[in-house]
C-alpha positions as CSV (number, residue, x, y, z in Angstrom):
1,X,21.7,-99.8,-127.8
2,X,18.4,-98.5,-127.8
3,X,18.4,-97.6,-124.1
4,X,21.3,-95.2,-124.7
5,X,20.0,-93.6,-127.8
6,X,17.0,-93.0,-125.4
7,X,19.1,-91.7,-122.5
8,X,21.2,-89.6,-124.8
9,X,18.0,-88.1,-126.2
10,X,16.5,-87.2,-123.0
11,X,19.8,-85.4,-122.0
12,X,19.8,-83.5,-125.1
13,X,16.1,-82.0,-124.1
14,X,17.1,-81.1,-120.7
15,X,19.5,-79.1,-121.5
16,X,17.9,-77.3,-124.1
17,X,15.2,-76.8,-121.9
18,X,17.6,-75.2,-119.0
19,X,19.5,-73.1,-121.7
20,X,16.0,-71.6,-123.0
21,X,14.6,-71.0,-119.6
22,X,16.5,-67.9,-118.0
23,X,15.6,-66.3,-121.6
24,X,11.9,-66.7,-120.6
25,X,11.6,-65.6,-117.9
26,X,14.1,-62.6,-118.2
27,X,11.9,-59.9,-119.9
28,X,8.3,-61.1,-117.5
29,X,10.8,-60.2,-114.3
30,X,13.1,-57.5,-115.5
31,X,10.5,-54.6,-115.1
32,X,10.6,-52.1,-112.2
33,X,9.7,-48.9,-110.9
34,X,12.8,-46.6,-111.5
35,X,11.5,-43.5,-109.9
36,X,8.1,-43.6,-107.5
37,X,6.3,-40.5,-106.4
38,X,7.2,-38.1,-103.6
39,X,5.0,-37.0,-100.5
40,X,3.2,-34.3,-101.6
41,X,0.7,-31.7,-100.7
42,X,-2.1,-29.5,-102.4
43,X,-4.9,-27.6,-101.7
44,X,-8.4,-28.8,-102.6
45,X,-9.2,-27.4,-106.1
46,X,-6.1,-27.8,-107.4
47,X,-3.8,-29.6,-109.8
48,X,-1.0,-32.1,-108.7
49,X,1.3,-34.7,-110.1
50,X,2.4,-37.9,-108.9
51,X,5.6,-39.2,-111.2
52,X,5.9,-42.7,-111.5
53,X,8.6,-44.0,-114.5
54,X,9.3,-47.5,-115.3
55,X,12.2,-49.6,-117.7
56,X,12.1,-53.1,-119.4
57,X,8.2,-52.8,-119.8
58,X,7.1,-55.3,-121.7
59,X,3.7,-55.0,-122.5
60,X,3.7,-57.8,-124.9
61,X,4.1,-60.3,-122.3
62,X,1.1,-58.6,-120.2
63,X,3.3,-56.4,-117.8
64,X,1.3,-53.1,-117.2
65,X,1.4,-50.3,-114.5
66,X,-0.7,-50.1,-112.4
67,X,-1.7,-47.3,-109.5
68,X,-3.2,-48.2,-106.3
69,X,-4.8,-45.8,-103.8
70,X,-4.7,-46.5,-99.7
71,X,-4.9,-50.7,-100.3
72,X,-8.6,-50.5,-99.5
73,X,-10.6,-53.3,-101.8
74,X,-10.6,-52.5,-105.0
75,X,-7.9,-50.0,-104.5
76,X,-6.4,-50.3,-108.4
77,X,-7.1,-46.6,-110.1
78,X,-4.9,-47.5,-113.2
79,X,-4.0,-50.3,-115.4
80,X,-1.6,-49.5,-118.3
81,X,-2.5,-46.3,-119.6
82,X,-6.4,-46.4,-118.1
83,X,-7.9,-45.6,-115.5
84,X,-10.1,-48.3,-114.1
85,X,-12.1,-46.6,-111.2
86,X,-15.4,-46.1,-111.2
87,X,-15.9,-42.5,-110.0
88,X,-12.2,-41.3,-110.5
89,X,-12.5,-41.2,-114.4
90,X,-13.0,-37.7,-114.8
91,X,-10.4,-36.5,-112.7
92,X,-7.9,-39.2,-112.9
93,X,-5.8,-39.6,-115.9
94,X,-2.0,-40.9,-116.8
95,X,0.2,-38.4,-118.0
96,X,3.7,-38.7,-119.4
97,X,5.9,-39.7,-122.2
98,X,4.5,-43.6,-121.9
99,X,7.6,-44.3,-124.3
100,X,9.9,-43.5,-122.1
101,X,8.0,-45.4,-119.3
102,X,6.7,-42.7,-117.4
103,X,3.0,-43.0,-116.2
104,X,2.0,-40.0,-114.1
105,X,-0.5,-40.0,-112.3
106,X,-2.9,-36.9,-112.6
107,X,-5.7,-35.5,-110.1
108,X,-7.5,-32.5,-111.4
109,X,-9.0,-30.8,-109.6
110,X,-7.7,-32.6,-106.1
111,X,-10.2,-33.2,-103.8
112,X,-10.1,-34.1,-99.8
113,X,-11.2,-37.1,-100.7
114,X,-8.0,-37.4,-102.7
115,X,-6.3,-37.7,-99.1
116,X,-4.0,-41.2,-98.8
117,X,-1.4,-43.3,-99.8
118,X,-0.4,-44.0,-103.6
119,X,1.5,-46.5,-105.1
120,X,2.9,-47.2,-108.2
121,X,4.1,-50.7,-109.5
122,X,4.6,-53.0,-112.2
123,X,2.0,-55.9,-112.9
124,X,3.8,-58.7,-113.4
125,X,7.0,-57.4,-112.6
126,X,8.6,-56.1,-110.1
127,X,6.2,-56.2,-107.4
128,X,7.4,-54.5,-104.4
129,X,6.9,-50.8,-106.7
130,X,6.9,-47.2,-104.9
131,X,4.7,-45.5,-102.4
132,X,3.9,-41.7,-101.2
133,X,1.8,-39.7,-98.9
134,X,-0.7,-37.1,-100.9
135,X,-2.0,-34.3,-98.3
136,X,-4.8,-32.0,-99.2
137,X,-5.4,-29.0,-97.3
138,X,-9.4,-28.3,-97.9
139,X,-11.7,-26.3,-95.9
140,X,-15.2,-27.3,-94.1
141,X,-17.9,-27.7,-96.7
142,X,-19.7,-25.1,-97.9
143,X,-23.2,-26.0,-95.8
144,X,-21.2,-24.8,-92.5
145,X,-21.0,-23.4,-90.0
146,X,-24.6,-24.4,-88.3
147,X,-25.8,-22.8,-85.3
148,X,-27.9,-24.5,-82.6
149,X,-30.5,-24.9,-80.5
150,X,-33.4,-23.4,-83.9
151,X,-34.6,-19.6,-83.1
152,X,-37.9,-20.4,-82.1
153,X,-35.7,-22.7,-79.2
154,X,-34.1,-19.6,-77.7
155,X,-36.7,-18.3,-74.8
156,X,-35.5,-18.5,-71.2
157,X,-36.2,-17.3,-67.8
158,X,-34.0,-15.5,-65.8
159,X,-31.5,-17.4,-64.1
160,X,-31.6,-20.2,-66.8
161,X,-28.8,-21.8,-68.7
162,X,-28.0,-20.7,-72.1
163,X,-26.6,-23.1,-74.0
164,X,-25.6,-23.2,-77.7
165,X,-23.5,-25.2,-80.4
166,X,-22.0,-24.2,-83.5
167,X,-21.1,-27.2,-85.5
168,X,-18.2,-27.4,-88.6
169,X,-16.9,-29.6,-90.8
170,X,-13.4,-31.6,-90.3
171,X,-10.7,-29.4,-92.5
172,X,-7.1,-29.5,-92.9
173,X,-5.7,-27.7,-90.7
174,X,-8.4,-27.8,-89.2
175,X,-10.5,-24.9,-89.0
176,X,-10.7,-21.8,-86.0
177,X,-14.3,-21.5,-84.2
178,X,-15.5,-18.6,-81.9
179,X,-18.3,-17.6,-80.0
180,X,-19.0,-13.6,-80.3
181,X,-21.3,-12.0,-78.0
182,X,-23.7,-9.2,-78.7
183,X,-20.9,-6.6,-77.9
184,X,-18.7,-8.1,-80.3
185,X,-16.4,-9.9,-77.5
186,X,-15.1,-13.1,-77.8
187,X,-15.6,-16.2,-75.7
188,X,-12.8,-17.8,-74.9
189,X,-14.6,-20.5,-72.4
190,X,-16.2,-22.6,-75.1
191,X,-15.2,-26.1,-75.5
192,X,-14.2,-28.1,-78.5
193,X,-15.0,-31.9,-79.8
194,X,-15.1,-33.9,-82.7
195,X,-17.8,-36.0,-82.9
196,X,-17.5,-37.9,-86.4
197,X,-16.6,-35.2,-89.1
198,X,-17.2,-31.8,-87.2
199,X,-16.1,-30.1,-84.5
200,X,-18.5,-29.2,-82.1
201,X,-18.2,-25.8,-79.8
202,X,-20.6,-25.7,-77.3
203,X,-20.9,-22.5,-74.6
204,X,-23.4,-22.5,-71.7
205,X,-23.7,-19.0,-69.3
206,X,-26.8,-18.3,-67.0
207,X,-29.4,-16.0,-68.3
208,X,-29.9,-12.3,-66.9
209,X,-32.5,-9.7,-67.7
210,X,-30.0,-7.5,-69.7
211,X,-29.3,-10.6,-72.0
212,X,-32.8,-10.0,-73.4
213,X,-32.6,-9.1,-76.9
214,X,-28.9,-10.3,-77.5
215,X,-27.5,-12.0,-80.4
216,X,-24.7,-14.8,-80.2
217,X,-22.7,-15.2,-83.3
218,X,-20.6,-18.5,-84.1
219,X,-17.4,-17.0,-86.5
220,X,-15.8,-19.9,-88.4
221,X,-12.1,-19.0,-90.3
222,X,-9.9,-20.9,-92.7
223,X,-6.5,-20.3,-94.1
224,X,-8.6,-21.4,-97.6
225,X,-11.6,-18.8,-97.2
226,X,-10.9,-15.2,-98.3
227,X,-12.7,-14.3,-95.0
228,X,-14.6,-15.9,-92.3
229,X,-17.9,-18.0,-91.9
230,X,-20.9,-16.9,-89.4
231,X,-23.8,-18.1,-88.2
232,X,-25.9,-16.5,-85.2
233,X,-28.5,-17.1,-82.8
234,X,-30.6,-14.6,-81.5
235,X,-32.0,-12.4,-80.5
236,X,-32.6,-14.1,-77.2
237,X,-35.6,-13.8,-75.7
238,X,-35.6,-13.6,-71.6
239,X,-38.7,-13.9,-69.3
240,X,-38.1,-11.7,-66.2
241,X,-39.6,-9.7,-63.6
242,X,-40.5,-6.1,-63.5
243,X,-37.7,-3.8,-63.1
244,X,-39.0,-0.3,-61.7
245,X,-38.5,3.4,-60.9
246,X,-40.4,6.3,-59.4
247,X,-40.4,9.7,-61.0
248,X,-41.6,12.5,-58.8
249,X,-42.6,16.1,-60.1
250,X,-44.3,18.3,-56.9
251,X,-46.6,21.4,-58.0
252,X,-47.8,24.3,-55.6
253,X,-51.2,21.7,-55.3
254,X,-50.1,18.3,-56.7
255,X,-47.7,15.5,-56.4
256,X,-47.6,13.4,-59.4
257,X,-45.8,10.6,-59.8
258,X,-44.8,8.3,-62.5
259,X,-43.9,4.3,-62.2
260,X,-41.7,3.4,-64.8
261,X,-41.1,-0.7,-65.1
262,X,-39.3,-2.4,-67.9
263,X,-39.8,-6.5,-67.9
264,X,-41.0,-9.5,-69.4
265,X,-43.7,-9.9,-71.0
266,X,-44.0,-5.9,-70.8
267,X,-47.9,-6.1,-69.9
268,X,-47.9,-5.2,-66.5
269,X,-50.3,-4.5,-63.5
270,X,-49.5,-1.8,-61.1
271,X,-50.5,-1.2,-57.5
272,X,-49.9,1.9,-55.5
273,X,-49.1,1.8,-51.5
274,X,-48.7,5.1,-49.4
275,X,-47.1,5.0,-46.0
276,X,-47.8,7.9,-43.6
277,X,-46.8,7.5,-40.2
278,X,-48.1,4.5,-38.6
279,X,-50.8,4.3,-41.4
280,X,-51.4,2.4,-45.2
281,X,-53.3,3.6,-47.8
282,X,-53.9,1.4,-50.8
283,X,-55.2,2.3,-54.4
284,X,-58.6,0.9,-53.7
285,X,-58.8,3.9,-50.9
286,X,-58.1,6.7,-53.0
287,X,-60.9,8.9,-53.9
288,X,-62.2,9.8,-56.9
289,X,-60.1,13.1,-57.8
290,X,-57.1,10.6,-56.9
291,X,-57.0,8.3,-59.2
292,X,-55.3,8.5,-61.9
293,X,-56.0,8.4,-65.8
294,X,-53.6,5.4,-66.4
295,X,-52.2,2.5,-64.1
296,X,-48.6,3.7,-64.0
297,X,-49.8,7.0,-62.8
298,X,-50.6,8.6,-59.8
299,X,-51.5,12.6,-57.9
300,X,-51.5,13.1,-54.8
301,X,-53.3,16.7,-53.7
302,X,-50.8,18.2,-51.3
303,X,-53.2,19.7,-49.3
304,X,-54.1,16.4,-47.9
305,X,-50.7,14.6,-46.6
306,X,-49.8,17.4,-44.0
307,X,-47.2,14.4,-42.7
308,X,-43.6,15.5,-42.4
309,X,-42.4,12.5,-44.3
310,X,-44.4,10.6,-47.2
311,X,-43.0,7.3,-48.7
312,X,-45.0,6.1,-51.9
313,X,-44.4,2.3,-53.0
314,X,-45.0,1.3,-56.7
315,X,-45.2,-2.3,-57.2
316,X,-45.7,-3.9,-61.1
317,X,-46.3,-7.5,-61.7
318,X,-46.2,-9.2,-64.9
319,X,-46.2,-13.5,-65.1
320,X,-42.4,-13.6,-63.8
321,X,-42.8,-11.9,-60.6
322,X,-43.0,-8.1,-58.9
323,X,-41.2,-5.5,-58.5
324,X,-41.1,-2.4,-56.4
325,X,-39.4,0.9,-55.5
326,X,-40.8,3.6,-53.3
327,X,-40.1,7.6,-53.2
328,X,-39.7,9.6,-50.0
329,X,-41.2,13.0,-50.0
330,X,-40.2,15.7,-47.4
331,X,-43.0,17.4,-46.6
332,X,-43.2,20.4,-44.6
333,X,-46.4,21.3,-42.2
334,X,-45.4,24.9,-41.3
335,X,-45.9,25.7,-44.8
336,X,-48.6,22.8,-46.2
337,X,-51.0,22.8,-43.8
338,X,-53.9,25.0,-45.5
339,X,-52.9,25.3,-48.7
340,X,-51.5,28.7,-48.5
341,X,-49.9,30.6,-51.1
342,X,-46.4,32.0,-50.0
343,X,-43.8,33.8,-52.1
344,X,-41.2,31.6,-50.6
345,X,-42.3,28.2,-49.6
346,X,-39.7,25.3,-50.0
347,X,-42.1,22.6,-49.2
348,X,-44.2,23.6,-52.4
349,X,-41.1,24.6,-54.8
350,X,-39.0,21.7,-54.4
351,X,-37.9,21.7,-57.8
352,X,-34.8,23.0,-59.9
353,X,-35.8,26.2,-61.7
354,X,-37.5,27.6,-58.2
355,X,-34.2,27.1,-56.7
356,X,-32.8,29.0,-59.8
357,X,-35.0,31.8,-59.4
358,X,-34.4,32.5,-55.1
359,X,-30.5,32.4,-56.4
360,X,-31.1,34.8,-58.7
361,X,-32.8,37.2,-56.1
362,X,-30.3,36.7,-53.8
363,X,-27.4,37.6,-56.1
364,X,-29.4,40.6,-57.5
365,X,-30.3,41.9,-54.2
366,X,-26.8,41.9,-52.9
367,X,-25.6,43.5,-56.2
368,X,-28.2,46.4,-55.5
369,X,-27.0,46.9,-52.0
370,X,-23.2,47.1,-52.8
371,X,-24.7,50.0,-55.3
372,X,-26.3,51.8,-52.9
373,X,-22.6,51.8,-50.7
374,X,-21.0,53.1,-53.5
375,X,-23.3,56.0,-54.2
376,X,-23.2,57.0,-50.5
377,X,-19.3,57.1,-50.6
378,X,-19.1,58.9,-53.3
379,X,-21.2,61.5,-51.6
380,X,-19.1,61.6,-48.7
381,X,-16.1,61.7,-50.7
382,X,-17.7,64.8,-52.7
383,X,-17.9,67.2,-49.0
384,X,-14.3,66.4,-48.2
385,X,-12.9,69.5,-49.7
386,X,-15.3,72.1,-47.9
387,X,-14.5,70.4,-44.8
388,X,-10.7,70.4,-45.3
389,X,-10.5,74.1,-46.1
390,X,-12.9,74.8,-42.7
391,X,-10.2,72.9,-41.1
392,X,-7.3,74.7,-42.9
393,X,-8.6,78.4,-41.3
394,X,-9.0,76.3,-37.5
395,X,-5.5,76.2,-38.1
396,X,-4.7,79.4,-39.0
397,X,-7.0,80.8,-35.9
398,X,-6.1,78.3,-33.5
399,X,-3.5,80.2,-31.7
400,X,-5.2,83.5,-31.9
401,X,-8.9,82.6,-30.2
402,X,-10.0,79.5,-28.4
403,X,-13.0,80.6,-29.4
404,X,-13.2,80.6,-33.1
405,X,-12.1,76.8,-33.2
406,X,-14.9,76.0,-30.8
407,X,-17.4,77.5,-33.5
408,X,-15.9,76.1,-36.2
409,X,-15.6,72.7,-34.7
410,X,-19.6,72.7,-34.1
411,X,-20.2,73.5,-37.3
412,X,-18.2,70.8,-38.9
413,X,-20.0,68.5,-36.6
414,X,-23.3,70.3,-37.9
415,X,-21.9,69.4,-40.8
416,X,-21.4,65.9,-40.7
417,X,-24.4,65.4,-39.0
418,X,-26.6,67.2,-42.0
């Protein structure tokens, strides 16, 4: 009897127990995430939104929702209506009518840090929850673009390799580099890398004498800047050899001429070489009344190279190297030799106005000639009439006396002879 009281008993428990238990366990499992966030995008700086609305919460029984950002450790932002991580406070926050289960996630102002995967789900409920995609669009930092090799870096010889790097940030999208020359050209042979978070362009060309003094600048644009970024190296300094000219200007005693050199370093030496014939005449040869006040200078007394043809090398040296250039001067010895003073002399007045000047004669003379022509037809043209009428009265004689057209004929020719 007892045994079955006891048996009875038991079965009475059980199946209270299994009637109570689905109503236990029905609000801890009921909750879920009706509508998750959407992929999104937003520029840096900005405000967005990511919705996340729950039903059946029951916070009573500890259910809470939670958001969790790219499932690193730690990756819980929220719990409930708080948000939990350190560093996200003050631009994290849940918005949203939390009666009617929404918890919105809010990120003001979105960073690119902000960048990832967000989830929203139920603790202690329905644990599978909702996930999107948040892209930021953000430009490099504000410390770009850097320019490369420093300035006191950028002296060269000539023939050297130039190369320089301009460095920026990563972006999204990711940002537009150029190299601009000093003419404002673009170079379009640069290359491009990412090395950790920038992009580094790098451009290497050889190194000529007319790239002294140039500036290279590195132009860096982004969709988010109002306009672009620069930075700039320069200007270049090049080492290279003299680079020179001979100017010649011939007077009715002198020749002077003048060695112009451009180079670098600019200090230069000059020496002066004369070739005549088979012979050489250095600087140290010249005499005194030769030589001339300044080093890139030199007269010559004409009286002195009688030579038909007089070739004058300047050479200039500075720490890179030389270099020459010579002159050739024509000179004639019908007309040098002595010194003498002529009114025409092409050997002494070589230069442009003289040339000017023997024009000028030339025309004038020929214009005073043509004059003279004129005024002698004109005269001729003034004793036509006397000699037409003496011709009229041959006429009328002619067939009365040989004789009187004789006379008259030897008169005209007197006449035209006078």
């Amino acid at each position: 009897m007892d045994l079955e009281k006891t048996t009875f008993a038991v079965r009475i428990k059980m199946t209270f127990f299994l009637a109570i238990l689905p109503v236990c366990f029905m609000n801890t499992y009921a909750a879920s995430v009706l509508e998750g966030p959407s992929n999104s995008t937003a520029k840096q700086g900005y405000t967005v939104v990511l919705k996340c609305k729950v039903d059946s919460l029951d916070e009573s029984s500890g259910q809470a929702v939670a958001w969790e950002h790219d499932g690193k450790p730690n990756p819980t932002l929220s719990h409930g209506t708080k948000i939990v991580r350190e560093g996200k406070m003050d631009r994290f926050s849940i918005v949203g009518n939390v009666t009617a289960g929404e918890y919105n996630l809010q990120i003001n102002p979105v960073l690119a840090e902000d960048r990832g995967e967000y989830s929203c789900s139920v603790f202690r409920g329905d644990a599978t929850g909702k996930s999107a995609i948040l892209t930021v669009l953000y430009p490099p930092s504000d410390n770009y673009p850097l320019c490369y090799p420093l300035e006191n870096t950028l002296h060269f010889k000539e023939i050297e390799t130039l190369s320089i790097v301009c460095k920026t940030g990563i972006s999204d999208p990711p940002a537009t580099v150029t190299w601009i020359d000093d003419n404002g050209h673009e170079i379009n042979d640069s290359s491009v890398i990412l090395i950790g978070n920038e992009y580094v362009v790098t451009h290497k060309e050889t190194m000529y004498n007319y790239h002294d003094g140039d500036t290279y600048f590195c132009s860096v644009s982004h969709p988010l800047w109002p306009e672009p970024r620069n930075c700039s190296l320069g200007p270049l300094f090049i080492l290279y050899r003299p680079l020179t000219t001979i100017s010649v200007q011939m007077t009715e005693k002198y020749i002077e001429l003048n060695c112009s050199a451009f180079g670098n370093p600019s200090k230069f030496t000059y020496e002066w070489t004369i070739y005549r014939g088979n012979q050489t005449k250095t600087q140290q040869d010249f005499k005194e009344e030769d030589i001339p006040n300044k080093s890139n200078f030199l007269t010559l007394q004409r009286s002195k190279y009688n030579s038909v043809e007089l070739v004058v090398e300047c050479a200039a040296r500075n720490p890179q190297g030389v270099g020459k250039s010579n002159a050739t001067i024509l000179l004639s010895s019908a007309h040098c030799r002595g010194g003498k003073t002529k009114l025409i002399d092409i050997c002494r007045t070589v230069s442009v106005p003289t040339v000017c000047v023997l024009s000028i004669v030339v025309v004038v003379s020929w214009v005073l000639i043509g004059f003279l022509i004129m005024k002698v037809r004109k005269l001729k043209k003034a004793a036509v009439p006397e000699v037409s009428n003496v011709s009229s009265r041959v006429e009328m004689t002619r067939s009365g006396n040989n004789g009187v057209y004789v006379t008259l004929t030897e008169s005209i020719d007197n006449l035209d002879r006078t």
